[in-house]
C-alpha positions as CSV (number, residue, x, y, z in Angstrom):
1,X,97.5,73.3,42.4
2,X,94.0,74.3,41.3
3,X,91.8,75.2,44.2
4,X,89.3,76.9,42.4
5,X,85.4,75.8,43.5
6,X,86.6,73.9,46.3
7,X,88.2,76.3,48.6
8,X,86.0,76.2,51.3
9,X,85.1,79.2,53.3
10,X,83.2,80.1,56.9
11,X,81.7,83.8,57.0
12,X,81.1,86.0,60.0
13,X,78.8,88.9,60.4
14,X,76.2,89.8,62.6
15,X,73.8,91.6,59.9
16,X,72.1,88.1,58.4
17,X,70.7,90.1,55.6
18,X,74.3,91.3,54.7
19,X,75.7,87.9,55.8
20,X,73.2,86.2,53.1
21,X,73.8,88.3,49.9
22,X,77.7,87.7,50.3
23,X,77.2,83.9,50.6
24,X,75.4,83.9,47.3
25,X,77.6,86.1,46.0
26,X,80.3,83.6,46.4
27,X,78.7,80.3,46.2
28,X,79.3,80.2,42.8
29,X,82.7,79.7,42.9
30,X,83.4,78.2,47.0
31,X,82.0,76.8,49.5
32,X,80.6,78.6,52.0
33,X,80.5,76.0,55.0
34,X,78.8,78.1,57.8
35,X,77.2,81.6,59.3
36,X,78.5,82.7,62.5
37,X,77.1,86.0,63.8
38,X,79.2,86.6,67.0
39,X,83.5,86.4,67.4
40,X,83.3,83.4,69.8
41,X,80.9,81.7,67.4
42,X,83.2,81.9,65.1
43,X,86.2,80.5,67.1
44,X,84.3,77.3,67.4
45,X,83.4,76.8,63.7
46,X,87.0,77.4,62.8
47,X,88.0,74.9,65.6
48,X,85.2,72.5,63.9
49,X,85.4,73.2,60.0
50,X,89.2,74.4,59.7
51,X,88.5,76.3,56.6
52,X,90.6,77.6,54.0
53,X,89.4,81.4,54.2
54,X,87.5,83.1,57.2
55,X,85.7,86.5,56.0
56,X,84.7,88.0,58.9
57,X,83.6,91.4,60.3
58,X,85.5,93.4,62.6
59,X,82.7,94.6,64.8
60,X,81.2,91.9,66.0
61,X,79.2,91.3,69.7
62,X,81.1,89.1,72.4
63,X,84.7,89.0,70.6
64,X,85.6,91.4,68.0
65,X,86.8,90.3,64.2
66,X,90.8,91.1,64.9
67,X,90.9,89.3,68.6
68,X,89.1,86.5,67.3
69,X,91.4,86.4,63.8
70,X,94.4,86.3,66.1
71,X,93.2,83.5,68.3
72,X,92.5,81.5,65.0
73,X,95.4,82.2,63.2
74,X,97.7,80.8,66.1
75,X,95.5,77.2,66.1
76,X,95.4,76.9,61.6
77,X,98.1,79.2,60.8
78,X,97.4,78.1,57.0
79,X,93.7,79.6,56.9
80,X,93.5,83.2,54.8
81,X,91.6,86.0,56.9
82,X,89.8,88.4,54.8
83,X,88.0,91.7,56.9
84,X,85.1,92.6,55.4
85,X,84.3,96.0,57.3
86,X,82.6,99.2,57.3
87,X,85.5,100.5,58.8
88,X,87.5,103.1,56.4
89,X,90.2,103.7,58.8
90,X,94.5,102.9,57.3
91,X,95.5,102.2,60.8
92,X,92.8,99.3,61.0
93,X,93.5,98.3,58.0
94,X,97.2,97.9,58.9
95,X,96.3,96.5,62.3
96,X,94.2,94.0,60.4
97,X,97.1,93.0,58.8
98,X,99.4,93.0,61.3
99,X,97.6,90.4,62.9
100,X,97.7,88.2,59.8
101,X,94.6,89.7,57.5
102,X,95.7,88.8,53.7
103,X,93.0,91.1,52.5
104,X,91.0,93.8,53.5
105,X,87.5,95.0,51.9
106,X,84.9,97.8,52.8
107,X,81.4,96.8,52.9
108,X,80.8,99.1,50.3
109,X,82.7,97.6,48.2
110,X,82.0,94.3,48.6
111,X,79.8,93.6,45.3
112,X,82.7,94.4,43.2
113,X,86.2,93.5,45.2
114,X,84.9,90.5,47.5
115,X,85.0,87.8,45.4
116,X,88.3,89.4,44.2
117,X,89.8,89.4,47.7
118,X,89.3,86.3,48.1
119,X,90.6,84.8,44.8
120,X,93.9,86.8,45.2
121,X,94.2,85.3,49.0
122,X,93.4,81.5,48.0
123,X,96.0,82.0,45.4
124,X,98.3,83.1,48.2
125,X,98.1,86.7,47.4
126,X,97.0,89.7,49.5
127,X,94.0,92.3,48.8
128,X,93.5,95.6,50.2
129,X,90.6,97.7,49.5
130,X,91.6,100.4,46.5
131,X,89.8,103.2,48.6
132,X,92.4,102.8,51.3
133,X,95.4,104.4,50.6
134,X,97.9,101.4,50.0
135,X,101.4,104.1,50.8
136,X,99.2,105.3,54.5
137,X,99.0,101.2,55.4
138,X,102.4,100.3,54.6
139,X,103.7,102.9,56.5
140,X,101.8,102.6,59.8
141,X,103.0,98.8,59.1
142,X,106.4,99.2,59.3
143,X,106.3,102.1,61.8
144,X,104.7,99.3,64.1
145,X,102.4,98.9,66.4
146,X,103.0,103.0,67.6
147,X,103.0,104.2,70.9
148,X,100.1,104.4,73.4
149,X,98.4,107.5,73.1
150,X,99.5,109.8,76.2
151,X,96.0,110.4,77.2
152,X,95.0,107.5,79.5
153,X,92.0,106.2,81.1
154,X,91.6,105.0,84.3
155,X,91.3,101.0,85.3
156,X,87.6,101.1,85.6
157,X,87.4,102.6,82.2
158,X,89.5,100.4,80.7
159,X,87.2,97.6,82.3
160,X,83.9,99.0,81.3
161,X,86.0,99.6,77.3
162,X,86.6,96.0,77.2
163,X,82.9,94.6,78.1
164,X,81.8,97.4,75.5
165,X,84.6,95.7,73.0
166,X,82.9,92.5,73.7
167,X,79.6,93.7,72.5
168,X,77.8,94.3,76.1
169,X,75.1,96.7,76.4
170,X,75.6,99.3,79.3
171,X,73.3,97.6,80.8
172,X,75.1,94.5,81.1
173,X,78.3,95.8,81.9
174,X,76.7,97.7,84.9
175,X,75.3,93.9,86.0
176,X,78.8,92.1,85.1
177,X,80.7,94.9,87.2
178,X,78.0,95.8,89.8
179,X,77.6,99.1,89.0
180,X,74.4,101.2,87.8
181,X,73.9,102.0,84.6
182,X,74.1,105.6,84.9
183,X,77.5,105.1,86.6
184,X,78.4,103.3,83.5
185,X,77.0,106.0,81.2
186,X,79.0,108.2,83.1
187,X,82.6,106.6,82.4
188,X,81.9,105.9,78.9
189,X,80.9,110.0,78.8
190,X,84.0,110.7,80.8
191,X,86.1,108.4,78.9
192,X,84.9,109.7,75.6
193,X,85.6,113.1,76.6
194,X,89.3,112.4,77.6
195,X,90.4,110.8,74.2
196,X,88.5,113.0,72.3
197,X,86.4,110.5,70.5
198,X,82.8,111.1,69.6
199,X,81.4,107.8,68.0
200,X,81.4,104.1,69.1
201,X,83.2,103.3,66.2
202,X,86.1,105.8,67.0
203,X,85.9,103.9,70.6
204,X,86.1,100.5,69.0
205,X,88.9,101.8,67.0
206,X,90.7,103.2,69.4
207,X,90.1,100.0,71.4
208,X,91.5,98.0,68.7
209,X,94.5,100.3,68.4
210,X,95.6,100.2,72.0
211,X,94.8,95.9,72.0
212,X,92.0,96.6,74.8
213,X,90.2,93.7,74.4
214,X,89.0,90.6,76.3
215,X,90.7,87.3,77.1
């Protein structure tokens, strides 16, 4: 069963100039069928295109990469999701596939593995990034999901982490919850502070490991 140059493929990224180079970098050899720069975008264009691989980022405004892979993958179970991420992280990675990735790739990477990746997956094969210690992945795997982390944060702060998740400024979350901003500042700070986390991205993953994320 040859699928070669017709496997048909939908790409989401927010960073167009990123988004572009990978599509000609593929086109070659698939299809690329659409763009999407958002997670809820790109719910709809798998709804409309049902493709047979979705490469998609993981940090992505209004729906993040892994929410919105796991809403797809219970509508076209059959479609291959290959991450494409700046995100170095083996308990991503093995959260990725958890929720059904069959490859994962960094960005920087990408000009030498990506077409790779998503050879191997069309074949029906998996692809994890070489710079990502296969041995760490498979064993956060099968060691499951792992517990929650004993340091919690409070309800509001898990409300204000989920609008964040989304891809809301501070500014918007302060209008969606009807706080001010610098109230909002204040329980990212706060919340920040209790986990120990110093970067957005360690909040997004630490938001991704603990499934806060919106409906």
């Amino acid at each position: 069963m040859h699928r070669k140059a017709s496997a048909r493929l939908l790409l989401a990224d927010d960073h167009k100039l990123l988004s572009d180079a990978i599509k000609g970098m593929l086109e070659p050899e698939f299809e690329v069928l659409e763009i999407v720069t958002d997670g809820r975008a790109l719910l709809k264009a798998a709804a409309a295109h049902k493709p047979d691989v979705i490469i998609a980022d993981i940090s992505m405004p209004h729906l993040n990469g892994l929410d919105a892979a796991e809403q797809i993958i219970l509508k076209l179970p059959s479609v291959k999701l290959v991450f494409l991420t700046m995100n170095s992280s083996a308990e991503v990675a093995a959260e990725a596939f958890r929720r059904g990735a069959a490859a994962f790739v960094l960005k920087q990477s990408a000009a030498e593995e990506l077409v790779t990746a998503v050879r191997k997956v069309v074949r029906g094969e998996s692809y994890l990034s070489p710079l990502i210690a296969r041995e760490t992945v498979t064993f956060l795997l099968n060691k499951g999901a792992g517990a929650s982390t004993e340091k919690k944060i409070t309800k509001r702060q898990n409300e204000i982490l989920q609008l964040l998740v989304e891809g809301m400024s501070m500014k918007e979350v302060a209008a969606e919850l009807n706080l001010q901003p610098g109230t909002v500042a204040f329980h990212k700070y706060r919340m920040m502070e209790t986990l120990g986390i110093k970067t957005n991205a360690e909040l997004l993953e630490y938001a991704i490991k603990n499934r806060i994320s919106p409906e």
